[in-house]
C-alpha positions in Angstrom: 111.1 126.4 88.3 109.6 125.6 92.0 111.4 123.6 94.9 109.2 121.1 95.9 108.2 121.8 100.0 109.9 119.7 102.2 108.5 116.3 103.0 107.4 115.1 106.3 109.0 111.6 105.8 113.2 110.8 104.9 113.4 109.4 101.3 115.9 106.5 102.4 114.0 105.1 105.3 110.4 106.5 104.6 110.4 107.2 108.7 108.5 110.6 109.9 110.7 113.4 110.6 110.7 114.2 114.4 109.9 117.8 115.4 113.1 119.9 115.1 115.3 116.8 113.3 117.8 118.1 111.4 117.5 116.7 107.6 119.6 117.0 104.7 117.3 118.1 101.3 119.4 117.5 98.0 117.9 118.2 94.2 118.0 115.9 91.2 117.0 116.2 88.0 114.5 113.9 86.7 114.1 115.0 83.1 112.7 119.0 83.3 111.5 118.6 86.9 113.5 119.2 89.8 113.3 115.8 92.7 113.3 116.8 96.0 115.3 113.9 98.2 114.8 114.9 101.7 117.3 112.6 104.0 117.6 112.2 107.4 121.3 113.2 109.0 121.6 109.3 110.2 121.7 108.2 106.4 123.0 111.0 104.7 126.2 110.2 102.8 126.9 113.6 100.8 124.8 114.4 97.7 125.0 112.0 94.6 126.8 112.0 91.6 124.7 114.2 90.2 122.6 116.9 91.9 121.8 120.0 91.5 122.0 121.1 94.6 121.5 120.5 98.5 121.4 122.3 102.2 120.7 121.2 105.6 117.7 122.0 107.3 115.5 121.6 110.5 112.5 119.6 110.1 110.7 123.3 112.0 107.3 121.7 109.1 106.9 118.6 111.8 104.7 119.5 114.2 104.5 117.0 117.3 101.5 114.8 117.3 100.2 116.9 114.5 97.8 114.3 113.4 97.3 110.3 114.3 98.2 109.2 110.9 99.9 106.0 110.3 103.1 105.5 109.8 104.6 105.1 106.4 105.6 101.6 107.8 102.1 100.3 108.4 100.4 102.2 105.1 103.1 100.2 103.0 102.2 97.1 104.8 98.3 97.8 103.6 99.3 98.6 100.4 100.9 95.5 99.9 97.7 93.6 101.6 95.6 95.3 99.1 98.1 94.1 96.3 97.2 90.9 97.0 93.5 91.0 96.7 92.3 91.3 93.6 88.7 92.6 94.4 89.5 95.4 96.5 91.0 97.1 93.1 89.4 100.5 94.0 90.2 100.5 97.5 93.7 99.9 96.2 93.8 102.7 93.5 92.5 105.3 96.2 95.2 103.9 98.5 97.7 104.7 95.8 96.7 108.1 95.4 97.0 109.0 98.7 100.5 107.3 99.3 101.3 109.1 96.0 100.4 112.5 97.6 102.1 111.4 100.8 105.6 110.5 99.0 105.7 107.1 99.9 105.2 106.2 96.5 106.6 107.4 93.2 104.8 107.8 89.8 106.7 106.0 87.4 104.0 105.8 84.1 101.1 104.8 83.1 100.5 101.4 81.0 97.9 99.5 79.4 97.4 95.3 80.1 96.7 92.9 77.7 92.5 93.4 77.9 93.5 97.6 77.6 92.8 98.3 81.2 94.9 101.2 82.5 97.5 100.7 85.7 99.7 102.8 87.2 103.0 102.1 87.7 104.3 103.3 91.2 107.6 102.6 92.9 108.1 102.2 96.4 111.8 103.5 98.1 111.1 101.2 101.1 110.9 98.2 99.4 112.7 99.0 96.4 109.6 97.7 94.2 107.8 98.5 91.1 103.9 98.2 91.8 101.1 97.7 88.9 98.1 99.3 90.4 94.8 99.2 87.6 93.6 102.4 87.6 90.0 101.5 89.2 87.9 104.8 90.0 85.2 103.6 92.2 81.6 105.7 92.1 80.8 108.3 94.6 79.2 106.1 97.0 82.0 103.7 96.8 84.5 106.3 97.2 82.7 107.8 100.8 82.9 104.1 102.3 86.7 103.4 100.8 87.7 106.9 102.5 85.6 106.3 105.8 87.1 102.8 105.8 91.1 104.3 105.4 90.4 106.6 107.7 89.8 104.0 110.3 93.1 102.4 109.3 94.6 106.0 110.3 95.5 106.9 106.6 
């Protein structure tokens, strides 16, 4: 079974890792996969009830103004922008995606609405909500302005 790599972000405050941080990673099962928690020192409180294991390590993956993304802060504050406008429901499932890939969401499932449109269900440790995102794959075109248009934002 694979460790996960370590993330770039600490699981309880979803704030970037500085350069040489020291970081506690701890591993829980989630059915037949392995979750990799990575926590920063300030938060960590010993590994949970149930683990299967955990080590301290040096965030030595961070490189110092490695990129100008934004922070997991500001893309959670989009997110939830995006949430709230209805007919930007592709910019929003690319969004998701990406903060899916990023870690600052987690796949929970996938469900169906009442009119049988799909949506993803995707949880968010730094607000400690569940998210219904319709699963809304825009064309190829659409996709090149949704991914010039984040990358203004910095995502």
């Amino acid at each position: 079974m694979e460790i996960p790599r370590p993330s770039r972000t600490c699981s309880v405050s979803r704030r970037d890792f500085c350069p040489n941080e020291h970081f506690f990673s701890v591993l829980v099962g989630d059915g037949d996969l392995f979750v990799r928690q990575d926590i920063a020192a300030e938060h960590w409180m010993g590994p949970p009830k149930e683990f299967f294991g955990w080590w301290k390590s040096t965030a030595k993956h961070v490189v110092e103004n490695s990129s100008k993304r934004a922070p997991g802060e500001t893309l959670q504050n989009l997110f939830e922008r995006l949430v709230a406008q209805p007919d930007e429901a592709d910019t929003l499932y690319v969004l998701t995606l990406l903060l899916l890939r990023r870690k600052l969401l987690r796949y929970e499932k996938e469900t169906n609405d009442e009119q049988g449109n799909k949506l993803l269900e995707v949880y968010s440790l730094q607000t400690n909500t569940t998210y219904q995102v319709l699963t809304a794959m825009p064309s190829h075109e659409r996709l090149e302005a949704i991914q010039q248009q984040l990358a203004q934002w910095g995502v």
